[in-house]
N, CA, C and O atoms as a GROMACS GRO file, in nm:
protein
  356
    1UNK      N    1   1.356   2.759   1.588
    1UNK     CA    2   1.304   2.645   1.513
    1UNK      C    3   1.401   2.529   1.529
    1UNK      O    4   1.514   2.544   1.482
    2UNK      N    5   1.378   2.442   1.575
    2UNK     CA    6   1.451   2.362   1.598
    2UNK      C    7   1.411   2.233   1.460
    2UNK      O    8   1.319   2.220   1.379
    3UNK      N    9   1.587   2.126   1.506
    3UNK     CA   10   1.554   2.072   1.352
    3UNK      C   11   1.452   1.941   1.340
    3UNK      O   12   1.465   1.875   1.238
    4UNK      N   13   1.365   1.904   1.424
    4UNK     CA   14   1.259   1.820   1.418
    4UNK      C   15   1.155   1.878   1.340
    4UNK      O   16   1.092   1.817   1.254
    5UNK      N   17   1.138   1.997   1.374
    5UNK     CA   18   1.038   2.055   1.306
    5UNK      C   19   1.066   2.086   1.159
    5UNK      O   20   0.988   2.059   1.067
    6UNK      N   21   1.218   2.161   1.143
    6UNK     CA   22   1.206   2.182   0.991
    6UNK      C   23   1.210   2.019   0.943
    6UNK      O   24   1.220   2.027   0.820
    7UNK      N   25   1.208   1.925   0.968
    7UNK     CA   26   1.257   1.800   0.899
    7UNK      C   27   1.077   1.798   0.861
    7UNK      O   28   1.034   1.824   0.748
    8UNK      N   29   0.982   1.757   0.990
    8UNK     CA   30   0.837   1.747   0.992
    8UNK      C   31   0.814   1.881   0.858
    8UNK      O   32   0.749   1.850   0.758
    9UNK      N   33   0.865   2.001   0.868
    9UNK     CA   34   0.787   2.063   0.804
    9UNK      C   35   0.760   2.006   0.635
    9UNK      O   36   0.657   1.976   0.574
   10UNK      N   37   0.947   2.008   0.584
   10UNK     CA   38   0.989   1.987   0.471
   10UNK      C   39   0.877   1.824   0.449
   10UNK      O   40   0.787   1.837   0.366
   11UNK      N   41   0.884   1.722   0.503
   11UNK     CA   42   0.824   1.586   0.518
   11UNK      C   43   0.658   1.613   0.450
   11UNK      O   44   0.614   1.564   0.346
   12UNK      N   45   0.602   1.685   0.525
   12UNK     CA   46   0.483   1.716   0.536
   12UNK      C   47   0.470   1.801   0.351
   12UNK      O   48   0.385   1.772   0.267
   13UNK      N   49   0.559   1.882   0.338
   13UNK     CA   50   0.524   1.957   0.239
   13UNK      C   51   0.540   1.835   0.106
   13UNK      O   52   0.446   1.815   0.029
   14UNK      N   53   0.664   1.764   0.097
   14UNK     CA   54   0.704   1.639   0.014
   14UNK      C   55   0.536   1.548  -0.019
   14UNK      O   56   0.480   1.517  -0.124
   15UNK      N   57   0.497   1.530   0.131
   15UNK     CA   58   0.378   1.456   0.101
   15UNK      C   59   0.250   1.522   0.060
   15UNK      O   60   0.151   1.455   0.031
   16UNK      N   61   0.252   1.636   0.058
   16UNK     CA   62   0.182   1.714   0.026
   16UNK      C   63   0.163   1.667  -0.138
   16UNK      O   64   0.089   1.589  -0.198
   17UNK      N   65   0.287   1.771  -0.179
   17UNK     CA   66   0.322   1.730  -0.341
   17UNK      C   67   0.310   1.606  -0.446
   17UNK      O   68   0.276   1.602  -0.564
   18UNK      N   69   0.367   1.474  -0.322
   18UNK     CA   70   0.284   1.386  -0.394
   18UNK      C   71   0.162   1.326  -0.402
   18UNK      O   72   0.136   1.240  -0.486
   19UNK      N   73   0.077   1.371  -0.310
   19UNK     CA   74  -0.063   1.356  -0.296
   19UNK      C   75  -0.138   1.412  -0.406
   19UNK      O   76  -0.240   1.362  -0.451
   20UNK      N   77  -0.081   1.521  -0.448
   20UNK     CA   78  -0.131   1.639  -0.509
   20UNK      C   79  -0.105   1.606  -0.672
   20UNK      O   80  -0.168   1.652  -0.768
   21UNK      N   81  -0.001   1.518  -0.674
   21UNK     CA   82   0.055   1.476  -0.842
   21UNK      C   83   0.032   1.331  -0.895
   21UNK      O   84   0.061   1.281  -1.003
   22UNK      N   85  -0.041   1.269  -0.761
   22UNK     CA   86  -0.001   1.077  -0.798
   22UNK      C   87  -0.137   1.120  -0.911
   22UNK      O   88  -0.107   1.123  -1.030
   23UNK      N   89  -0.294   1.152  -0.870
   23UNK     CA   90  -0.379   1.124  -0.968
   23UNK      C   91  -0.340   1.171  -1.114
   23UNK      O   92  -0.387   1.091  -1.195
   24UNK      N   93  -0.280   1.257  -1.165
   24UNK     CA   94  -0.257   1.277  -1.254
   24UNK      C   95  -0.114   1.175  -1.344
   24UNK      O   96  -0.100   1.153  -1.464
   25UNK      N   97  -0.032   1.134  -1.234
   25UNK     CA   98   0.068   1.093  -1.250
   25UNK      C   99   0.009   0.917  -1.238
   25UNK      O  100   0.056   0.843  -1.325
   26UNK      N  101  -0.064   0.868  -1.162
   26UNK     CA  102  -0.142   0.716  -1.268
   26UNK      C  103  -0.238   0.762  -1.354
   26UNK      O  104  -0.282   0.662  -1.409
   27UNK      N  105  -0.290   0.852  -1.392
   27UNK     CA  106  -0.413   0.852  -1.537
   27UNK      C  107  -0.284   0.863  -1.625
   27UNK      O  108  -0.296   0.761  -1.693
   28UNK      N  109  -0.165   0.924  -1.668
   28UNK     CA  110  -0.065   0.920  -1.732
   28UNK      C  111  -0.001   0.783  -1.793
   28UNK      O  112   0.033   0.743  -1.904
   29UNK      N  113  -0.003   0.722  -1.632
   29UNK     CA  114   0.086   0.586  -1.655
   29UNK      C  115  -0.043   0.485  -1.699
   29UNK      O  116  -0.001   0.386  -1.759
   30UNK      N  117  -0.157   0.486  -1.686
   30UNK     CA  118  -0.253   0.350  -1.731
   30UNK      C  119  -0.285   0.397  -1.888
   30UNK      O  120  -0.283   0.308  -1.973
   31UNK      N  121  -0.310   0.515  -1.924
   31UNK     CA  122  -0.307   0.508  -2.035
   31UNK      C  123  -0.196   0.508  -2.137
   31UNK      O  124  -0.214   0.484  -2.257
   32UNK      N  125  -0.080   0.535  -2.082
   32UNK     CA  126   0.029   0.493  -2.168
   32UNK      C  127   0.037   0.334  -2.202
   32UNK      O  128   0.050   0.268  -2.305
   33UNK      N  129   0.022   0.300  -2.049
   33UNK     CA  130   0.078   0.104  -2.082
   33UNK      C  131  -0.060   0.076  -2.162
   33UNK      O  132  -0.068  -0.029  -2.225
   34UNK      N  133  -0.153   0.155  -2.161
   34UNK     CA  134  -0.305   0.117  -2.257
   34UNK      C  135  -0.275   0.155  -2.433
   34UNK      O  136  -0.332   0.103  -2.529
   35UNK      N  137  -0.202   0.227  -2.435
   35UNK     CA  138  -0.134   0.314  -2.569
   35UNK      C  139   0.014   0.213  -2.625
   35UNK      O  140   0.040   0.203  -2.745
   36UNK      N  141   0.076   0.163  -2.542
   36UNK     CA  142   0.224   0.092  -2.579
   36UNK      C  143   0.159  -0.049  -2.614
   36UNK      O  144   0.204  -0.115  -2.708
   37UNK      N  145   0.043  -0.098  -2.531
   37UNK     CA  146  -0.028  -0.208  -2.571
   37UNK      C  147  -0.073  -0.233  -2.699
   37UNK      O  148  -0.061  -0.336  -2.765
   38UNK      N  149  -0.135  -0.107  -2.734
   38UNK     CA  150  -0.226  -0.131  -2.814
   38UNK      C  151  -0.113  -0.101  -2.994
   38UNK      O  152  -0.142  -0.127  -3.111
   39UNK      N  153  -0.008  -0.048  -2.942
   39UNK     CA  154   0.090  -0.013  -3.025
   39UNK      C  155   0.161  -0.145  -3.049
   39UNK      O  156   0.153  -0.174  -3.168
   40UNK      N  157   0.213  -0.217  -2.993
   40UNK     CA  158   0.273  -0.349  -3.004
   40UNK      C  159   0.171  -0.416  -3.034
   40UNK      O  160   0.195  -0.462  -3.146
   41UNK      N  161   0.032  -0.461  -2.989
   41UNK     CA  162  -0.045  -0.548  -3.117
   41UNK      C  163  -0.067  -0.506  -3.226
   41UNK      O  164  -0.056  -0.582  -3.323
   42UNK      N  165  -0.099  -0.391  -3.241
   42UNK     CA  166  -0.035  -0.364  -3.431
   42UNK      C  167   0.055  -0.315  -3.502
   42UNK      O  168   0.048  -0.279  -3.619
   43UNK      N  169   0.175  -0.311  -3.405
   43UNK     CA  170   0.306  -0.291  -3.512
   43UNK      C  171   0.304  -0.116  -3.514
   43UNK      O  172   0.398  -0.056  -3.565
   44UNK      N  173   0.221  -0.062  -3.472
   44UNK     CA  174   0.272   0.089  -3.532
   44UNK      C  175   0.355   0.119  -3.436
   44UNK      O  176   0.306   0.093  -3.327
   45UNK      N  177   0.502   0.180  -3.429
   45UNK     CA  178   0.552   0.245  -3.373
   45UNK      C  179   0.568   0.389  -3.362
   45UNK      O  180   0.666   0.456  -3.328
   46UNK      N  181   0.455   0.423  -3.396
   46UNK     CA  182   0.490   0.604  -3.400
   46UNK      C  183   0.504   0.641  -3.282
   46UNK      O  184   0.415   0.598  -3.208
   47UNK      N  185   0.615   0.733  -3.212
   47UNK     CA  186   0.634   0.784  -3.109
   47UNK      C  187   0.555   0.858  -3.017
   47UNK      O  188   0.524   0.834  -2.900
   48UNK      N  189   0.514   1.003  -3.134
   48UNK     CA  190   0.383   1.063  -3.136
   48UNK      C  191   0.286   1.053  -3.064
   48UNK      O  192   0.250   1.119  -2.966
   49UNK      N  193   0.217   0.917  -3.144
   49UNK     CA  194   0.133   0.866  -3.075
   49UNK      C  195   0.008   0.904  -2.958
   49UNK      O  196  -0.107   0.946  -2.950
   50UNK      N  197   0.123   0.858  -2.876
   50UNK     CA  198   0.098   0.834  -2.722
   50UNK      C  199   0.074   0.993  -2.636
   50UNK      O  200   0.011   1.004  -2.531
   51UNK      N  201   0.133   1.091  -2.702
   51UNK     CA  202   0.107   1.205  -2.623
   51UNK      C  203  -0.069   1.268  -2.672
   51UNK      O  204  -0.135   1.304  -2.574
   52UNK      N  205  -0.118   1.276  -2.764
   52UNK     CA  206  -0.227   1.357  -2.723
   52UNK      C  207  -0.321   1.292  -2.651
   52UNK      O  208  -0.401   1.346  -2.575
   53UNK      N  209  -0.309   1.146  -2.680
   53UNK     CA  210  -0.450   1.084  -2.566
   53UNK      C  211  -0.384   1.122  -2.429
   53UNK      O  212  -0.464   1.180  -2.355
   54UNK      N  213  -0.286   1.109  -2.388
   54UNK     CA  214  -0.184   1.138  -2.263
   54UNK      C  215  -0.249   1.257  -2.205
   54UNK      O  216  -0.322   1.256  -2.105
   55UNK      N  217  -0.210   1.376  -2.288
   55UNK     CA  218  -0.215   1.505  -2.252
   55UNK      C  219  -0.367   1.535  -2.210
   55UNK      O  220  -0.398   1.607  -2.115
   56UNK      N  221  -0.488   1.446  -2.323
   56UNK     CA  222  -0.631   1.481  -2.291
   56UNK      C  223  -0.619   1.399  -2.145
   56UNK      O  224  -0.604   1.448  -2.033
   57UNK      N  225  -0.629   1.267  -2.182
   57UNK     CA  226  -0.671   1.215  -2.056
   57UNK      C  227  -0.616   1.255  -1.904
   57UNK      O  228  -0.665   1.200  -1.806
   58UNK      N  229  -0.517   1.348  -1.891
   58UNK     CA  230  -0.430   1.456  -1.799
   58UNK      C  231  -0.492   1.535  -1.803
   58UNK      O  232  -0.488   1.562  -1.683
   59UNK      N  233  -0.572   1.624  -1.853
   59UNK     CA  234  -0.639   1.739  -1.852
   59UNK      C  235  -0.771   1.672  -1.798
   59UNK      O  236  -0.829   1.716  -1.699
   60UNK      N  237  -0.814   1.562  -1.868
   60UNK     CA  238  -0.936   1.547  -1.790
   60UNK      C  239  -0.967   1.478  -1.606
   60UNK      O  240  -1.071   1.471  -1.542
   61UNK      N  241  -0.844   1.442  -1.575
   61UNK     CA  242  -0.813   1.406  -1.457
   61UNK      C  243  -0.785   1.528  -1.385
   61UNK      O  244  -0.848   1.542  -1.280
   62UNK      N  245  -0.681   1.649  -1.426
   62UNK     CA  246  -0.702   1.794  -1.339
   62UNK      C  247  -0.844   1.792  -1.353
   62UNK      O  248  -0.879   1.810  -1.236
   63UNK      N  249  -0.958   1.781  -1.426
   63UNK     CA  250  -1.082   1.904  -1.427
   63UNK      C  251  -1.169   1.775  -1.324
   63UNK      O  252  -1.275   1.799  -1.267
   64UNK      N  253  -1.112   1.668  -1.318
   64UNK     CA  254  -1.228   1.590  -1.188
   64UNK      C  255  -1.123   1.553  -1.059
   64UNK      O  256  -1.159   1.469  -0.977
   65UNK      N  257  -1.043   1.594  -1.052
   65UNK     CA  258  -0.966   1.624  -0.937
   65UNK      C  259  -0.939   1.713  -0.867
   65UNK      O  260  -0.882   1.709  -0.758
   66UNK      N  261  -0.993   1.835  -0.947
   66UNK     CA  262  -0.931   1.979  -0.918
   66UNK      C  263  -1.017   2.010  -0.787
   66UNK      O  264  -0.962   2.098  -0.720
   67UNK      N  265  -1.141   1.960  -0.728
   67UNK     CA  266  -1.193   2.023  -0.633
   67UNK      C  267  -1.129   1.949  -0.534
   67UNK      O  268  -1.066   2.018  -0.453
   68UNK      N  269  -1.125   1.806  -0.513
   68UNK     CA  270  -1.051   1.735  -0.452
   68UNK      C  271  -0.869   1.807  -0.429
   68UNK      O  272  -0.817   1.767  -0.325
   69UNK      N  273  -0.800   1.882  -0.497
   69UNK     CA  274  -0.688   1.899  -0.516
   69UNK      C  275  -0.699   2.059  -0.431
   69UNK      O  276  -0.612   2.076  -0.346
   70UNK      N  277  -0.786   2.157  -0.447
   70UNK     CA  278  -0.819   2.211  -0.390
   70UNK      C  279  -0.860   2.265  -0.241
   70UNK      O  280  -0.855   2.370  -0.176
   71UNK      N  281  -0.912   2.108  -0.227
   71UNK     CA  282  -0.947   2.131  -0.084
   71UNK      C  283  -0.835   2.073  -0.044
   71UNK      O  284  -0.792   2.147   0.045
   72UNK      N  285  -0.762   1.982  -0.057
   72UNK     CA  286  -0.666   1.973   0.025
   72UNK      C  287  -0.517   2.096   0.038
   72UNK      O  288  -0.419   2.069   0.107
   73UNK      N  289  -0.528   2.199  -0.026
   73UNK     CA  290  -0.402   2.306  -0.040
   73UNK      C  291  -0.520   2.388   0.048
   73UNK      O  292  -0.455   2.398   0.152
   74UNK      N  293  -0.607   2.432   0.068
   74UNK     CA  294  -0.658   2.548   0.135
   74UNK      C  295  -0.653   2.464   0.291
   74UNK      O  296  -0.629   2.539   0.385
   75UNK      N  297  -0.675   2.289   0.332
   75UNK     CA  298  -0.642   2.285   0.440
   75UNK      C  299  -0.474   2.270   0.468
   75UNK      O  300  -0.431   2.271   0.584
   76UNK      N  301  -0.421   2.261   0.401
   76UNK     CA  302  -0.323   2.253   0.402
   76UNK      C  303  -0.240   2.386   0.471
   76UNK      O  304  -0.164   2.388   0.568
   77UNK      N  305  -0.300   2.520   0.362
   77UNK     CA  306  -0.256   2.638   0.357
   77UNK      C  307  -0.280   2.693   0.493
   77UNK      O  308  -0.207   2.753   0.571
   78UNK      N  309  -0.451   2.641   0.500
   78UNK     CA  310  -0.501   2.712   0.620
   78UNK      C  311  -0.384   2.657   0.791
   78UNK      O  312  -0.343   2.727   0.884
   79UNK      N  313  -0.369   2.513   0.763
   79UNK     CA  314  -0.290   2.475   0.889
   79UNK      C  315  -0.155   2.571   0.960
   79UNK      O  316  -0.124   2.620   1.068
   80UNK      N  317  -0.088   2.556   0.782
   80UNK     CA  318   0.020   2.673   0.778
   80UNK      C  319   0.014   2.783   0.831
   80UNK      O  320   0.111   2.821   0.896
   81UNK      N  321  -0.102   2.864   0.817
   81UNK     CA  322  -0.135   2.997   0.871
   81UNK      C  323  -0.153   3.009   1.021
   81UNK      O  324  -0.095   3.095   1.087
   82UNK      N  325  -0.232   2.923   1.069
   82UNK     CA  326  -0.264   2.868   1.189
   82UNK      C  327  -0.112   2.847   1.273
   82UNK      O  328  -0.079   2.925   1.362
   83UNK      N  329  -0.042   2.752   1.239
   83UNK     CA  330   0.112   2.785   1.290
   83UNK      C  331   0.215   2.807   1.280
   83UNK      O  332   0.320   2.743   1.291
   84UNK      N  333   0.166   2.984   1.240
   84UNK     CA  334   0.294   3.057   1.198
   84UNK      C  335   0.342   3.131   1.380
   84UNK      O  336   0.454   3.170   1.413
   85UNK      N  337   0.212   3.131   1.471
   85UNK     CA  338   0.244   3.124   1.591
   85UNK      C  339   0.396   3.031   1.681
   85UNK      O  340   0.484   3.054   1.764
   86UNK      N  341   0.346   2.916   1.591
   86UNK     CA  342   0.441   2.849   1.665
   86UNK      C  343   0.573   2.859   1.600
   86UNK      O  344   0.672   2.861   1.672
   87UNK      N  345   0.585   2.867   1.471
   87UNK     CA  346   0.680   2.900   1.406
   87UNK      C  347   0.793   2.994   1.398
   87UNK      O  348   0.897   2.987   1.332
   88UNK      N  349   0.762   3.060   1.460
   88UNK     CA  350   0.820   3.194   1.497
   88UNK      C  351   0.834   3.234   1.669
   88UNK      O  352   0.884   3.339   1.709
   89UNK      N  353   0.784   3.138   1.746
   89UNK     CA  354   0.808   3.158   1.869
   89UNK      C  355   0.913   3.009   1.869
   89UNK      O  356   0.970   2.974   1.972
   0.00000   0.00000   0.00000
C-alpha cells in the first residue's frame, strides 16, 4: 500500500463523514440562530431553551435523510468491498 493511497483512502473516508453529518449539522445551526433570535427579541434567556426544539428538529432531519444517508454508506461500503482486491495486492 503505498502512501497516496492511504492519504486518498483516509481523504475519501473524512469526506464521507462530513457528507453524512452537514444535514443534520445545518438543521441544528438554522434553528438555533432561529431560537437565539427569537430569545433576544424577548429577553428570555433560558439556556434550556434551545435544546428540545434542537434535538426534535435533529431527529426529524435523520428520519428524512436517513434514506438519502443510506444510500450513500452501502455505495460507499459496496466500493470498499470491490477494492479490497487492490488493497491487498
Amino acid at each position: 500500500m503505498s502512501p497516496e493511497f492511504i492519504v486518498g483512502f483516509a481523504r475519501k473516508s473524512i469526506e464521507m463523514t462530513l457528507l453524512m453529518s452537514l444535514p443534520m449539522l445545518g438543521v441544528g445551526l438554522i434553528v438555533g440562530v432561529i431560537i437565539s433570535i427569537i430569545q433576544a427579541a424577548t429577553q428570555i434567556q433560558e439556556m434550556t431553551l434551545t435544546f428540545v426544539p434542537k434535538i426534535l428538529s435533529i431527529f426529524i432531519a435523520v428520519l428524512f435523510a436517513f434514506p438519502w444517508m443510506m444510500d450513500k454508506m452501502t455505495t460507499y461500503t459496496a466500493e470498499l468491498i470491490k477494492d479490497i482486491p487492490n488493497i491487498i495486492g
